[in-house]
mmCIF file as gemmi writes it, N, C-alpha and C atoms, coordinates in Angstrom:
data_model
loop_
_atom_site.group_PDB
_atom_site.id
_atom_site.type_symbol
_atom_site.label_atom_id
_atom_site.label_alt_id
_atom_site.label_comp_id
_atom_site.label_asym_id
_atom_site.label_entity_id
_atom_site.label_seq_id
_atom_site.pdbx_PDB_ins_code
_atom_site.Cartn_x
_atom_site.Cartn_y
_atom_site.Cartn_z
_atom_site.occupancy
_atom_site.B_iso_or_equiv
_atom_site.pdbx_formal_charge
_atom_site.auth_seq_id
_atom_site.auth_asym_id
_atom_site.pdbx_PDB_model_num
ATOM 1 N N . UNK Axp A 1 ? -0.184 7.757 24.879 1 0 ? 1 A 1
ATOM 2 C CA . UNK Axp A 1 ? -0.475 6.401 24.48 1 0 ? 1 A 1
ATOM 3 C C . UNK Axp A 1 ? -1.631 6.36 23.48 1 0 ? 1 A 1
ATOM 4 N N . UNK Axp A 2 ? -3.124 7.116 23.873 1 0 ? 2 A 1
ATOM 5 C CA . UNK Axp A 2 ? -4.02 7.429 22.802 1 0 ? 2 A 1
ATOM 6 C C . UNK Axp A 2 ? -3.054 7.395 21.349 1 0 ? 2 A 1
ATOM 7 N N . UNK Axp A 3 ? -2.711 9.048 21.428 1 0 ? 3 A 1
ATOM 8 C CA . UNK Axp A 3 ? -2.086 9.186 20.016 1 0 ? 3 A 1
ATOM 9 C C . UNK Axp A 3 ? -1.092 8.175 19.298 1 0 ? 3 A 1
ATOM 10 N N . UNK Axp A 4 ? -0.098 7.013 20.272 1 0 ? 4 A 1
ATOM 11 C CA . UNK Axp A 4 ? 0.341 5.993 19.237 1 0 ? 4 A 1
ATOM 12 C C . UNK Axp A 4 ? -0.464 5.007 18.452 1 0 ? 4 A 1
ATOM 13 N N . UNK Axp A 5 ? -1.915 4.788 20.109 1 0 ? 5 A 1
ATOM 14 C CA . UNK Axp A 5 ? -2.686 3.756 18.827 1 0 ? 5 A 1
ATOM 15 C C . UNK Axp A 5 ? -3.105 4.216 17.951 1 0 ? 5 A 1
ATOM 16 N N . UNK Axp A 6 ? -3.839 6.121 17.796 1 0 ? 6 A 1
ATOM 17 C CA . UNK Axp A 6 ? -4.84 6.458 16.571 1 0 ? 6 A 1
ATOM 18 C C . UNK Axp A 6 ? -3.465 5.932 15.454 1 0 ? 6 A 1
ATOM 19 N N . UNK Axp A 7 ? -2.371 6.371 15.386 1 0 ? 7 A 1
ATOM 20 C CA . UNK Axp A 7 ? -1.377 6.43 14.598 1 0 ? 7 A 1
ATOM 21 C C . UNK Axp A 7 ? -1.048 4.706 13.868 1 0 ? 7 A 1
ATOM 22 N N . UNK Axp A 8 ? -0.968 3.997 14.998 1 0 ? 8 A 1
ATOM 23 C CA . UNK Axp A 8 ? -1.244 2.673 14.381 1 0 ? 8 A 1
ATOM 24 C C . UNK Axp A 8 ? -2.147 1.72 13.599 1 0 ? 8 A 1
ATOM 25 N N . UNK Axp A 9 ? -3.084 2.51 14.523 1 0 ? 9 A 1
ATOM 26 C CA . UNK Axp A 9 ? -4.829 2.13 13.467 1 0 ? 9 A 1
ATOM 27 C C . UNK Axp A 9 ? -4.916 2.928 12.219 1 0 ? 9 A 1
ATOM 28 N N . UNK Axp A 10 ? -4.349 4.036 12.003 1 0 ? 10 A 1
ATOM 29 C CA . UNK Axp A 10 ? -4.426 5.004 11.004 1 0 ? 10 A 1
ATOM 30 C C . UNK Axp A 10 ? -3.649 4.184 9.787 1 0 ? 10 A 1
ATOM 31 N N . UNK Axp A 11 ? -2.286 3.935 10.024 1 0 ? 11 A 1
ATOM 32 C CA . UNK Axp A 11 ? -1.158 3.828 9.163 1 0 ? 11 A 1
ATOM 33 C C . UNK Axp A 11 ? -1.432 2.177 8.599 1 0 ? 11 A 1
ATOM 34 N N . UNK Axp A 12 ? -1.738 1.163 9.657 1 0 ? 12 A 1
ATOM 35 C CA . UNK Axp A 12 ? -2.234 -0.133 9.302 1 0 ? 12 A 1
ATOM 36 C C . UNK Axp A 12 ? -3.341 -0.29 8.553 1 0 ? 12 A 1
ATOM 37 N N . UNK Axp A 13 ? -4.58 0.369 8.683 1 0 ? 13 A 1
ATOM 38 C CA . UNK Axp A 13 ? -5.358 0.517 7.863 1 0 ? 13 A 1
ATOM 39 C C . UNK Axp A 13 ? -5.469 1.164 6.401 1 0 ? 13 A 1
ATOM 40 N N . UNK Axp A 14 ? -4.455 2.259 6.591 1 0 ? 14 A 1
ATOM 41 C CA . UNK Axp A 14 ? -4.368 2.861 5.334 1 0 ? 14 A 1
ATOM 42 C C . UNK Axp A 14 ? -3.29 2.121 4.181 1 0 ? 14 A 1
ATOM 43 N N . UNK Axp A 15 ? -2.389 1.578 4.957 1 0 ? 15 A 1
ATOM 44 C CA . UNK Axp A 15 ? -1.528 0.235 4.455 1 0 ? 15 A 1
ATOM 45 C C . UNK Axp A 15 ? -2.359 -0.917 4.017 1 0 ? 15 A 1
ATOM 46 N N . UNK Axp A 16 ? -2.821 -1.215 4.635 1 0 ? 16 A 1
ATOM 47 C CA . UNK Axp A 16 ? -3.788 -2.864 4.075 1 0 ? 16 A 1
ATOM 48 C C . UNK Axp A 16 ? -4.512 -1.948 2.67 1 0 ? 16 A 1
ATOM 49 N N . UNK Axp A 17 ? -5.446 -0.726 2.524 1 0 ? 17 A 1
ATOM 50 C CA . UNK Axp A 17 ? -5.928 -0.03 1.892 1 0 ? 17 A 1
ATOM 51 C C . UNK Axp A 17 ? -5.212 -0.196 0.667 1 0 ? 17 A 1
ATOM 52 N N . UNK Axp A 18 ? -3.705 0.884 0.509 1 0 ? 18 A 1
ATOM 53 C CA . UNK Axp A 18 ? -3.37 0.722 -0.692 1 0 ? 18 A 1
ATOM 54 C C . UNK Axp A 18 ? -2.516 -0.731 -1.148 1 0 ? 18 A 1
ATOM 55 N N . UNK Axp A 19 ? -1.846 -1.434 -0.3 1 0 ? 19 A 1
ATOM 56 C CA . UNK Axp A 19 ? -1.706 -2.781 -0.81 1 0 ? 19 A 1
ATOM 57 C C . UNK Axp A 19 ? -3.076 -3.1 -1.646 1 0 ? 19 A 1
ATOM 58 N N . UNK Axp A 20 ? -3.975 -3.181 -1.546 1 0 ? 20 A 1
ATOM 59 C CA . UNK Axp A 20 ? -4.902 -3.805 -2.45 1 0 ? 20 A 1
ATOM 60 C C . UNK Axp A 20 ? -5.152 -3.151 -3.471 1 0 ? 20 A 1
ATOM 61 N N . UNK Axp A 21 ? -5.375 -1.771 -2.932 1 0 ? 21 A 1
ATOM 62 C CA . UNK Axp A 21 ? -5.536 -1.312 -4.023 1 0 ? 21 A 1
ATOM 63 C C . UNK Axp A 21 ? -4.241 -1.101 -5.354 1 0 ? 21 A 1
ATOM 64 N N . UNK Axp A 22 ? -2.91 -1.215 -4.835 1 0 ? 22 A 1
ATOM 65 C CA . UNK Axp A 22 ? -1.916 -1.664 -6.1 1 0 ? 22 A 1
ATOM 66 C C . UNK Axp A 22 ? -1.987 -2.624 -6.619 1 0 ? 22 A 1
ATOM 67 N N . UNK Axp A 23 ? -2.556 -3.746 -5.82 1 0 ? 23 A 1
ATOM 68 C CA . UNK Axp A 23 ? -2.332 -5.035 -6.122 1 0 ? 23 A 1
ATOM 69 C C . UNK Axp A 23 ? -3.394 -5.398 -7.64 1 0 ? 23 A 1
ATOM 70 N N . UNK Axp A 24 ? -4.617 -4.498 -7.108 1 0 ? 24 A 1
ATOM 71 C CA . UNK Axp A 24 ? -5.707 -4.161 -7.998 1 0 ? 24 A 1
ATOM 72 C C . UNK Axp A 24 ? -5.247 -3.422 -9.379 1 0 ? 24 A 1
ATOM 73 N N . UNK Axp A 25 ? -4.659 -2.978 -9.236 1 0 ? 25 A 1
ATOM 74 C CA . UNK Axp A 25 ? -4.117 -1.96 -10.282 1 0 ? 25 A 1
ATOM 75 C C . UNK Axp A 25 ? -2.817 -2.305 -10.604 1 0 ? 25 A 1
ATOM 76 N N . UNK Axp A 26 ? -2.17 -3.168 -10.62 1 0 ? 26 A 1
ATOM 77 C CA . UNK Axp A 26 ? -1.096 -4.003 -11.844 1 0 ? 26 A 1
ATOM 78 C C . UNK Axp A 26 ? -1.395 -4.902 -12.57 1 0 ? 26 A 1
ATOM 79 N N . UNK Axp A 27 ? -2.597 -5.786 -11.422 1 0 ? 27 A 1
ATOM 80 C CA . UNK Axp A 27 ? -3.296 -6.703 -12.29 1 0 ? 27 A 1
ATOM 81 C C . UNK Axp A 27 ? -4.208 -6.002 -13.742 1 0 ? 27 A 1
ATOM 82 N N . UNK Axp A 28 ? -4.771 -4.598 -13.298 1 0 ? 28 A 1
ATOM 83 C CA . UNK Axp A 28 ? -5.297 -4.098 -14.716 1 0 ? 28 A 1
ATOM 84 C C . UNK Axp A 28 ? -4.538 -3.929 -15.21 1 0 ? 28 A 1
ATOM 85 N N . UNK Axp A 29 ? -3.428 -3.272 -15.268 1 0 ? 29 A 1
ATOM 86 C CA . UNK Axp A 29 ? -2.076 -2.574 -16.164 1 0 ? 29 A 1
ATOM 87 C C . UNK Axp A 29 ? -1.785 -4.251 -16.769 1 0 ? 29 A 1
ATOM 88 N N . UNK Axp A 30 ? -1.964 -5.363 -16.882 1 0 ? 30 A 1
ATOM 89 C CA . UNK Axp A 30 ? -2.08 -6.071 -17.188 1 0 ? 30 A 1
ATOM 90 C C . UNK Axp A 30 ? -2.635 -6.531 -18.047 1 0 ? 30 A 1
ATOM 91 N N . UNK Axp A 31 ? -4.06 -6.553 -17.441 1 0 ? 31 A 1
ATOM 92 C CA . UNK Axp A 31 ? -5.179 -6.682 -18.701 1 0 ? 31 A 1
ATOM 93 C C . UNK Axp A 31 ? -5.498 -5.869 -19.72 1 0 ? 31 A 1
ATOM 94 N N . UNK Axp A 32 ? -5.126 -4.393 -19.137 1 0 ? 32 A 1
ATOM 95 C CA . UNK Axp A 32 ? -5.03 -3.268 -20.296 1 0 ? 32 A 1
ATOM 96 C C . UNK Axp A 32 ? -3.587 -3.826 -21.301 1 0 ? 32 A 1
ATOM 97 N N . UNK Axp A 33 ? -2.821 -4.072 -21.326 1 0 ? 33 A 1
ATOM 98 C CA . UNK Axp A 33 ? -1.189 -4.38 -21.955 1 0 ? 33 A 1
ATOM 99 C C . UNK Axp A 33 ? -1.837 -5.906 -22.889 1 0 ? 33 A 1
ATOM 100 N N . UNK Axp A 34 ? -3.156 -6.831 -22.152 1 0 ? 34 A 1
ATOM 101 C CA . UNK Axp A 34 ? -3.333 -8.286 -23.092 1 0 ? 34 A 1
ATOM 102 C C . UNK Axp A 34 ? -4.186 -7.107 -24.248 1 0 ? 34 A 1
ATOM 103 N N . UNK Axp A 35 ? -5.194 -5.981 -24.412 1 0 ? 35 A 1
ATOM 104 C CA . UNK Axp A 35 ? -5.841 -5.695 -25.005 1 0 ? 35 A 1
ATOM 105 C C . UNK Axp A 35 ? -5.323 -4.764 -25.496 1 0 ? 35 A 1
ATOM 106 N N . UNK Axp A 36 ? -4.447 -3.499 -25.245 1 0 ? 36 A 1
ATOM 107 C CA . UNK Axp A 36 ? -3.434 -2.73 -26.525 1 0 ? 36 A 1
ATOM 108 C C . UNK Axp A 36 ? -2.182 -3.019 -26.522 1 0 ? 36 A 1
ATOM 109 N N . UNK Axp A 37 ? -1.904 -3.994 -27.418 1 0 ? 37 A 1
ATOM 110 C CA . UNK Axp A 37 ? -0.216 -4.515 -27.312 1 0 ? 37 A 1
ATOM 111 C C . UNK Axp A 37 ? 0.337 -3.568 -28.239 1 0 ? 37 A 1
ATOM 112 N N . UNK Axp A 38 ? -0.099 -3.038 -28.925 1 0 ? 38 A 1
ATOM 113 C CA . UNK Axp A 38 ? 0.74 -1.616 -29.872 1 0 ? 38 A 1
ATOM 114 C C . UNK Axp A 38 ? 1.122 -0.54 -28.578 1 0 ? 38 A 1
ATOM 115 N N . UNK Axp A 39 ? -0.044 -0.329 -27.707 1 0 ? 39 A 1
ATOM 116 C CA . UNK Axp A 39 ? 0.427 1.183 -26.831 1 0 ? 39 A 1
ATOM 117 C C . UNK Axp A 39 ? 1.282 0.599 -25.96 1 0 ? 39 A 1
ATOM 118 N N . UNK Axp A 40 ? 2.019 2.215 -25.291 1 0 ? 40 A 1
ATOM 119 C CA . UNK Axp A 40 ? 2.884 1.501 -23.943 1 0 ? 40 A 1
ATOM 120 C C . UNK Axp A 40 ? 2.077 2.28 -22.794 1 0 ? 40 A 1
ATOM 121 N N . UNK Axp A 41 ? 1.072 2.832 -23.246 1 0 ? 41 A 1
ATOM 122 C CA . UNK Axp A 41 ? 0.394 3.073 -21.917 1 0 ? 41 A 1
ATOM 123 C C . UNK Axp A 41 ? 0.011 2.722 -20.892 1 0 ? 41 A 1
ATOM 124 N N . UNK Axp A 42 ? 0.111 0.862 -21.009 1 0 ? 42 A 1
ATOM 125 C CA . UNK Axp A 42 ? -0.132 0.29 -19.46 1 0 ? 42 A 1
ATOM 126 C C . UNK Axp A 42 ? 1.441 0.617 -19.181 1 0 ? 42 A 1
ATOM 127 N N . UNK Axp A 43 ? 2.382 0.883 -19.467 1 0 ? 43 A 1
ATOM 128 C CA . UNK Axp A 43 ? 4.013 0.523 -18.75 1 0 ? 43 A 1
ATOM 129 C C . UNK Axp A 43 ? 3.404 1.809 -17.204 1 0 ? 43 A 1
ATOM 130 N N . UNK Axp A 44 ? 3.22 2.99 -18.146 1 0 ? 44 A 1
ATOM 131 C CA . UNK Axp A 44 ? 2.716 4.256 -17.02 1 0 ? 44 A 1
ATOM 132 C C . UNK Axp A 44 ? 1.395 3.663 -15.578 1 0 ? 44 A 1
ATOM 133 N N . UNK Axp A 45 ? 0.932 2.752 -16.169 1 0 ? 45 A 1
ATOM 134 C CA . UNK Axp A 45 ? -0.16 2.616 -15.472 1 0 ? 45 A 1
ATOM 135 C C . UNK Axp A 45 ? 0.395 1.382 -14.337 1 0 ? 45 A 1
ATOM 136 N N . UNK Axp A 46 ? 0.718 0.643 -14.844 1 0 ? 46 A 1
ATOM 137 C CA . UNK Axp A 46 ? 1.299 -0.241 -14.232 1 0 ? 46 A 1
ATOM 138 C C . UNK Axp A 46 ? 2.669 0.197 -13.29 1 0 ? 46 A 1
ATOM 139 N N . UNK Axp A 47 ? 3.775 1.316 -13.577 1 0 ? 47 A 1
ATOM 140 C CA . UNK Axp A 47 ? 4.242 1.732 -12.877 1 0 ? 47 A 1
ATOM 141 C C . UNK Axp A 47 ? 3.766 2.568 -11.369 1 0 ? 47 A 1
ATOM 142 N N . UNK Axp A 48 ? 2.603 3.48 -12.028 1 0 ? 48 A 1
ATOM 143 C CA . UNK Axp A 48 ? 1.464 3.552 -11.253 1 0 ? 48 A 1
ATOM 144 C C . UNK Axp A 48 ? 1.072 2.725 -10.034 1 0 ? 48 A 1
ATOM 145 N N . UNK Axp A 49 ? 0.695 1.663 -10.496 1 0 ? 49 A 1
ATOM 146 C CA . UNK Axp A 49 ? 0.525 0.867 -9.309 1 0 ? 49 A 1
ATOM 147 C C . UNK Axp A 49 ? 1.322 0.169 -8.708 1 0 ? 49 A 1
ATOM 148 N N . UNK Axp A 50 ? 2.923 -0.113 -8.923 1 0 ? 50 A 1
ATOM 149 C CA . UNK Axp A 50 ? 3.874 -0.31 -7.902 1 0 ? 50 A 1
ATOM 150 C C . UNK Axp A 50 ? 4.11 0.587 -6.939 1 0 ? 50 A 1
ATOM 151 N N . UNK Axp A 51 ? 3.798 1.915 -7.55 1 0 ? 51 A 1
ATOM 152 C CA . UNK Axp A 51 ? 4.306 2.556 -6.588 1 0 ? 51 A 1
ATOM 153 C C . UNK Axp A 51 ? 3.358 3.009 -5.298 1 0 ? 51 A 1
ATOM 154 N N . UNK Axp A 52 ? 1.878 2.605 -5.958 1 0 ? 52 A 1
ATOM 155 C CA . UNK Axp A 52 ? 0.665 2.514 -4.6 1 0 ? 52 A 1
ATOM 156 C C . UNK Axp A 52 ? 0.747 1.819 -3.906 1 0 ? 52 A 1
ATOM 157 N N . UNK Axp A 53 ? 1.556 0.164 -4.396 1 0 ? 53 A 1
ATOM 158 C CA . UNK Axp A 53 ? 1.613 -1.07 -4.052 1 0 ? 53 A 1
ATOM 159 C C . UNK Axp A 53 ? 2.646 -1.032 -2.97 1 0 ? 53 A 1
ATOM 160 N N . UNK Axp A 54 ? 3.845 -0.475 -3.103 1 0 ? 54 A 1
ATOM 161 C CA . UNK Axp A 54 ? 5.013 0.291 -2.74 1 0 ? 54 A 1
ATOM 162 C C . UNK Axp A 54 ? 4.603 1.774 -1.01 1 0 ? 54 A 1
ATOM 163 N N . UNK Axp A 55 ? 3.84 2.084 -2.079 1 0 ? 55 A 1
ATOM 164 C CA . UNK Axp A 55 ? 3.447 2.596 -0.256 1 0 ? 55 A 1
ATOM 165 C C . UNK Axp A 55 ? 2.5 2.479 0.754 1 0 ? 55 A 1
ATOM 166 N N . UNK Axp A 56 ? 1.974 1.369 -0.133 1 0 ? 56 A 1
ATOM 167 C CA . UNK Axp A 56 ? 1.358 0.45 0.965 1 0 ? 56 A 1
ATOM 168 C C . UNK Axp A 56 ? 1.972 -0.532 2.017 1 0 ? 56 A 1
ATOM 169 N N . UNK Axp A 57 ? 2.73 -0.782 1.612 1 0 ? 57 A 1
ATOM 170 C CA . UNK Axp A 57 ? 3.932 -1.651 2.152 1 0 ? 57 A 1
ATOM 171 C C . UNK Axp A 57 ? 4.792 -1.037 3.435 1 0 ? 57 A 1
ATOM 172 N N . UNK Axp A 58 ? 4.826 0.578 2.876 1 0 ? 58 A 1
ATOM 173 C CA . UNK Axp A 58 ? 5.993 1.156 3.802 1 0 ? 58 A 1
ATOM 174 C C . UNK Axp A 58 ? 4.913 1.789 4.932 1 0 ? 58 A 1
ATOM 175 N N . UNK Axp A 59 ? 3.919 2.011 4.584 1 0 ? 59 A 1
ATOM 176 C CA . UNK Axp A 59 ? 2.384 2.498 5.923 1 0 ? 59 A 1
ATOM 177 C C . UNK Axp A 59 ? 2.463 1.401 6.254 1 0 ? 59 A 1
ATOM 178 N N . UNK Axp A 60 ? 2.395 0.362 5.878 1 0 ? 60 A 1
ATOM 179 C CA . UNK Axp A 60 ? 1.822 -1.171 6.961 1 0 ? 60 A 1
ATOM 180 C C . UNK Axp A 60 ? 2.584 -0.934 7.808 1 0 ? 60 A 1
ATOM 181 N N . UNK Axp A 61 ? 4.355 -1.038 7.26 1 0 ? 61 A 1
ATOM 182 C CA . UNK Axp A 61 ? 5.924 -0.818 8.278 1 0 ? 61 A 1
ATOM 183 C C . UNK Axp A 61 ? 5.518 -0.135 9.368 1 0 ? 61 A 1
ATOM 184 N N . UNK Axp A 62 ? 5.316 1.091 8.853 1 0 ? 62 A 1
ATOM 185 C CA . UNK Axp A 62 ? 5.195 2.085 9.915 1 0 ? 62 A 1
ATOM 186 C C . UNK Axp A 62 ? 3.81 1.778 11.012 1 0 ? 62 A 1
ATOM 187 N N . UNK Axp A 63 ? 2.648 1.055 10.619 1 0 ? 63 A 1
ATOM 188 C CA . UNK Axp A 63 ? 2.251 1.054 11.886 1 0 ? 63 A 1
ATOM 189 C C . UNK Axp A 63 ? 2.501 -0.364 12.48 1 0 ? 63 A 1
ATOM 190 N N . UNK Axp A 64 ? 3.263 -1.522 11.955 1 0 ? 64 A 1
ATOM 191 C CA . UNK Axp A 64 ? 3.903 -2.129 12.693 1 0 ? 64 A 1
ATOM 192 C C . UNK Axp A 64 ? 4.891 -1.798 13.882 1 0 ? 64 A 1
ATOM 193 N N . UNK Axp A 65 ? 5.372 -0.454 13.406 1 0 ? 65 A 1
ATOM 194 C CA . UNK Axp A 65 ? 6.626 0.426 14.254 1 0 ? 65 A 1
ATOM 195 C C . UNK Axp A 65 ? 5.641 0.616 15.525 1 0 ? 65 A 1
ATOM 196 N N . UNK Axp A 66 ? 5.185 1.189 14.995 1 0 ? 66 A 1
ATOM 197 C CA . UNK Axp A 66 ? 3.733 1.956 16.093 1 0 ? 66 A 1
ATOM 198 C C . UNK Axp A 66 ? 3.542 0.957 17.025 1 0 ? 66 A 1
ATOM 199 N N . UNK Axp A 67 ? 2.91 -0.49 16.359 1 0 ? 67 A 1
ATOM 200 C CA . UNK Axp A 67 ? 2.434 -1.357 17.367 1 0 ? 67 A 1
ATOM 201 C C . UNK Axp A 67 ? 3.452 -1.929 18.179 1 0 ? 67 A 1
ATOM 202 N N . UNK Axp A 68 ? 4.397 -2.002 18.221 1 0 ? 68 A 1
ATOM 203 C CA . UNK Axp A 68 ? 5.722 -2.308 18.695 1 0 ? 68 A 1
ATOM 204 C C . UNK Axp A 68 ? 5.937 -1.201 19.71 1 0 ? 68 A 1
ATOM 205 N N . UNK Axp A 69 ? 5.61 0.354 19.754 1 0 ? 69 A 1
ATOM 206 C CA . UNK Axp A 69 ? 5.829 1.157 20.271 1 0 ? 69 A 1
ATOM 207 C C . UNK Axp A 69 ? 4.822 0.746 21.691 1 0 ? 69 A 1
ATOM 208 N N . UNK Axp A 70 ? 3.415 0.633 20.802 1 0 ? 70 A 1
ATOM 209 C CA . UNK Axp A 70 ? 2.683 0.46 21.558 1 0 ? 70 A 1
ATOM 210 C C . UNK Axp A 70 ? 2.693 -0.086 23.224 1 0 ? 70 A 1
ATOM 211 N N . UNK Axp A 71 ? 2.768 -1.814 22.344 1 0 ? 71 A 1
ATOM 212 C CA . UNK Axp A 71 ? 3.214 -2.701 23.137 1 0 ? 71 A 1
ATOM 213 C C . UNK Axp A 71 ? 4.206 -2.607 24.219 1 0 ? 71 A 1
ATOM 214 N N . UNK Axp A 72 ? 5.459 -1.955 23.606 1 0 ? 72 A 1
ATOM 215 C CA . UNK Axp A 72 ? 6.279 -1.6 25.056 1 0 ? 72 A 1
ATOM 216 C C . UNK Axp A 72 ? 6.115 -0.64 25.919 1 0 ? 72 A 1
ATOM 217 N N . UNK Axp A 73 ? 5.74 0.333 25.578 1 0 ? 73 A 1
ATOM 218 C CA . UNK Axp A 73 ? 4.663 1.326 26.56 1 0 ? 73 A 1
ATOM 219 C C . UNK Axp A 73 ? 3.583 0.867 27.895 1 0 ? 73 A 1
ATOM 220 N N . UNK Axp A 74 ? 3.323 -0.558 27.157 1 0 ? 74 A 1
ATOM 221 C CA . UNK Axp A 74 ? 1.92 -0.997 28.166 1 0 ? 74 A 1
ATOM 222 C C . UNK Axp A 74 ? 2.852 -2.007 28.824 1 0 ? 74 A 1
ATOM 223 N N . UNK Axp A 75 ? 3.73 -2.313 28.347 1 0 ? 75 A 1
ATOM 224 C CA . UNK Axp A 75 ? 4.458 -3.016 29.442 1 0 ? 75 A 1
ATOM 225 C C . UNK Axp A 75 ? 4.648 -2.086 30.922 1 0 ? 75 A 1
């Protein structure tokens, strides 16, 4: 039971973590794309951060799984 919560606290936290931090980082791939509209170097950067944004999303999942695990355990 220990090891599902470290696993839930681990994966939820590290989820909330990179959600922001993608969320942080498209909004620049943004502001970089208003200030070099010749380069396509925000497209890389900004892809970049979907895909942090992206596995932030699927760690949250997973320690939602967890807490769900949790929960029926202590039942």
């Amino acid at each position: 039971m220990q090891a599902i919560k470290r696993k839930w606290l681990f994966f939820t936290v590290l989820g909330l973590i990179l959600i922001g931090a993608g969320l942080s980082l498209a909004i620049d791939a943004g502001f970089y794309r208003m200030q070099n509209p010749d380069g396509l170097n925000w497209v890389y950067y900004g892809t970049f951060a979907l895909v942090v944004f992206n596995s932030g999303i699927c760690c949250f999942g997973q320690g939602v799984i967890y807490k769900v695990r949790l929960d029926g355990c202590a039942k």
